[in-house]
C-alpha positions in Angstrom: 0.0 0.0 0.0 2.6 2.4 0.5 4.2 2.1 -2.7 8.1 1.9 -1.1 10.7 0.4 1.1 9.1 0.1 4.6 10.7 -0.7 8.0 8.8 -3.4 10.1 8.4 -1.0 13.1 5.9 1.6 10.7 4.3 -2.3 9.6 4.1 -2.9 13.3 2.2 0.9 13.9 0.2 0.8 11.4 -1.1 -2.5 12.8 -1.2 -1.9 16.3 -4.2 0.9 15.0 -6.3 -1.9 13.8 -5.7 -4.4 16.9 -2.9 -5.8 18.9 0.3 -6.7 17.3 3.5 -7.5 19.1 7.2 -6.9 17.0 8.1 -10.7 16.9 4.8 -11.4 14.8 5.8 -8.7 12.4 9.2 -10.1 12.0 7.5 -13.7 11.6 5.5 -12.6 8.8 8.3 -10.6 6.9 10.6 -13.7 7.3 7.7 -15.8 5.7 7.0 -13.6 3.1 10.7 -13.4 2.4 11.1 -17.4 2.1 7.9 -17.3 -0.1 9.4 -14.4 -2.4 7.0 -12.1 -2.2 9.1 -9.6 -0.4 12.7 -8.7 -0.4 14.9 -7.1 2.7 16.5 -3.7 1.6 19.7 -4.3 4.1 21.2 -0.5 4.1 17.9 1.0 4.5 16.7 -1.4 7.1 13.5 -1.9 4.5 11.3 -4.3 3.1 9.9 -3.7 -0.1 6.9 -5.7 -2.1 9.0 -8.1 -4.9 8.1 -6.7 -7.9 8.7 -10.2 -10.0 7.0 -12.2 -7.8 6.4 -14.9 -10.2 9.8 -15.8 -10.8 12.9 -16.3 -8.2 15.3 -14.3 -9.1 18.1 -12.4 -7.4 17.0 -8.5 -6.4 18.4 -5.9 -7.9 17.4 -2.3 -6.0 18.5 1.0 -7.6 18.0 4.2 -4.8 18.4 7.4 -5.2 20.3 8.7 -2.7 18.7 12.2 -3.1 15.0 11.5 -2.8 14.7 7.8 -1.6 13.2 6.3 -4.6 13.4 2.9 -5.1 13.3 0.5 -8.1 13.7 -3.3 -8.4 15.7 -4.6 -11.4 16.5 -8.8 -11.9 20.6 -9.1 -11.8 19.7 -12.3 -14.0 23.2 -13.2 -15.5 25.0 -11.4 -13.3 23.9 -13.1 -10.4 24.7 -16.5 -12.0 28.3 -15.3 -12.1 28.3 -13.9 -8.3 27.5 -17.3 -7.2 30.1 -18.7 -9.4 32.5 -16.8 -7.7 31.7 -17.4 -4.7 32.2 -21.4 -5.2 35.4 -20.8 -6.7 36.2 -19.6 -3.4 34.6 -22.2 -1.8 31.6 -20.4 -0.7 28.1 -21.5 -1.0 25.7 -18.5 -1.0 22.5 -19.4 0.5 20.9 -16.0 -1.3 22.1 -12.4 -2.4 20.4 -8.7 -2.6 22.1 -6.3 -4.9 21.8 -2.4 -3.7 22.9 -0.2 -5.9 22.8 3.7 -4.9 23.2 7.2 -7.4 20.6 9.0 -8.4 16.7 8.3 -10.1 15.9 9.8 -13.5 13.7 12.7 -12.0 17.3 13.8 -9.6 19.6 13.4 -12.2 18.2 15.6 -14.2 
């Protein structure tokens, strides 16, 4: 509903408006909605955001603007593929990765 990153303490306001909600619940639901792929954690913004390609698994991909906060979600599709290649040549299994990349929107730029 809110169109953007959001940090589980807002989730956790807005719900305690409607009813009683307690912060493990929220972080229960955003874990299972993260292991479903439906949602993805923004780690330097402390975030979660709606997955915009729900349908497909895919490795994230989020482009902010450092200037007005804008987020958009991009697939790293190949090279994602060649992260986790890397990382077994090191001998490293990665279990999952979220790409942040930060500069400036479009609108900003401009």
């Amino acid at each position: 509903e809110r169109g953007g990153p959001v940090k589980a303490y807002d989730l956790l306001k807005d719900l305690r408006e409607d009813g009683e909600a307690k912060p493990p619940t929220i972080y229960r639901a955003l874990q299972f909605l993260q292991e479903m792929g439906l949602v993805h954690r923004i780690e330097s913004m402390q975030a979660f955001s709606a997955c915009a390609h729900w349908k497909h698994g895919h490795t994230a991909v989020f482009l902010i603007c450092d200037r007005c906060g804008a987020v958009a979600e991009a697939v790293a599709g190949e090279s994602a593929r060649r992260l986790m290649l890397d990382a077994l040549r090191v001998n490293f299994k990665a279990d999952s990765a979220v790409i942040e990349v930060r500069g400036h929107c479009g609108t900003c730029a401009a």
